[in-house]
C-alpha positions as CSV (number, residue, x, y, z in Angstrom):
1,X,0.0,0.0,0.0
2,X,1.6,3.5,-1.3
3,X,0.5,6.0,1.0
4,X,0.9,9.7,0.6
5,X,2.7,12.2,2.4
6,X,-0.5,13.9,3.9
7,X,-1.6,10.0,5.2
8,X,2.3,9.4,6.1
9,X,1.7,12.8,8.5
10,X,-2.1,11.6,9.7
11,X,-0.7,8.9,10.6
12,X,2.4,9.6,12.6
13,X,0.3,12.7,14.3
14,X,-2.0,9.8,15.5
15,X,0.6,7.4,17.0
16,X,1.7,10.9,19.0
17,X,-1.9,11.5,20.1
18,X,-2.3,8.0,21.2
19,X,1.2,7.4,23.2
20,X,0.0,10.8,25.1
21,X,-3.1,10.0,25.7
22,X,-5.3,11.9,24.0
23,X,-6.6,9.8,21.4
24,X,-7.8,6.6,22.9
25,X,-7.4,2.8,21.1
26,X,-10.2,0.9,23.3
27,X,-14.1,0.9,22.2
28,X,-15.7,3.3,22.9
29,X,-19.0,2.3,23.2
30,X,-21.2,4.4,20.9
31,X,-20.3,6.7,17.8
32,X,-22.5,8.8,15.6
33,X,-21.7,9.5,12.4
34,X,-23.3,12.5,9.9
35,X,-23.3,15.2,8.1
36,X,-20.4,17.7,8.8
37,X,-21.3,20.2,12.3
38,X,-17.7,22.1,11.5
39,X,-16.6,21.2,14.9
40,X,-12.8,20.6,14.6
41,X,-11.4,17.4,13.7
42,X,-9.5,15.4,16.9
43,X,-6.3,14.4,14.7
44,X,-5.6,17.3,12.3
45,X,-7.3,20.1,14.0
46,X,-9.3,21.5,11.0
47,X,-12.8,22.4,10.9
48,X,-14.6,19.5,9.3
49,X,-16.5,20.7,5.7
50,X,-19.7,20.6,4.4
51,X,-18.6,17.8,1.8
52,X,-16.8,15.4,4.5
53,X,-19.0,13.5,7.0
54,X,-18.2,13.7,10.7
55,X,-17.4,11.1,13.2
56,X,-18.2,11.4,17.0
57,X,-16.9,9.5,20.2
58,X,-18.9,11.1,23.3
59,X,-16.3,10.2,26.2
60,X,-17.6,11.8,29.5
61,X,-17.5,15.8,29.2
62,X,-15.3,15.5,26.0
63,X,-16.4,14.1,22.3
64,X,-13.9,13.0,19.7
65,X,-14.7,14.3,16.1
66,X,-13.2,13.2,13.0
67,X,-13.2,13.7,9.4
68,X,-13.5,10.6,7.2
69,X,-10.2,10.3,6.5
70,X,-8.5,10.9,9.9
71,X,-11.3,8.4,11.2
72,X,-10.2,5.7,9.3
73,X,-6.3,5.8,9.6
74,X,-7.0,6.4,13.2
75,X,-8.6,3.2,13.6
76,X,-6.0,1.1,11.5
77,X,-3.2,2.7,13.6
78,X,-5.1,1.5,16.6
79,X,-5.3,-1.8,15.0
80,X,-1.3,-1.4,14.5
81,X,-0.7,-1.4,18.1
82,X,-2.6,-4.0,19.4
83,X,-0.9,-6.3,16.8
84,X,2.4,-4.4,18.0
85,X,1.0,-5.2,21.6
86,X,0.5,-8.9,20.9
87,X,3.4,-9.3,19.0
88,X,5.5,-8.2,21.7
89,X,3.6,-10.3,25.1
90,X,3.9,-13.7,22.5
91,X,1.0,-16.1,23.0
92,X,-0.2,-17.0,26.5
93,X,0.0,-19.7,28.3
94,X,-1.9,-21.3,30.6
């Protein structure tokens, strides 16, 4: 998979939001997606257009919003760590 500079970015701004903290990798429980509110975006910090539809985490007083884009690579970079994760622990055993 070629990806391009401004994924190559995305993604290395969301492994720095997740390893502070600020971008979670668990479920988190429900998410509404829809047309754009122009709230900000949680992993590039623009407003999110009129053309681009809009992700939403509620987490207690704070909500997650992302574009399309960001939404997507955020979740595959989640999915990078936890194979990371598991590659690192080895299988259990009992």
């Amino acid at each position: 998979m070629l990806l391009t500079t401004l994924e190559t970015e995305l993604r290395s701004q969301i492994r720095a939001l997740i390893e502070c903290g600020e971008l979670p990798c668990e479920v988190l429980g429900r998410m509404w997606g829809g047309n754009e509110t122009g709230e900000i975006c949680s992993v590039c910090g623009k407003p999110i257009g009129s053309e681009e539809l809009e992700f939403e985490y509620p987490i207690g007083p704070k909500t997650l919003r992302f574009q399309r884009l960001c939404h997507g690579l955020w979740q595959l970079e989640c999915e990078r760590a936890a194979a990371l994760l598991k590659s690192s622990v080895g299988p259990l055993k009992e």
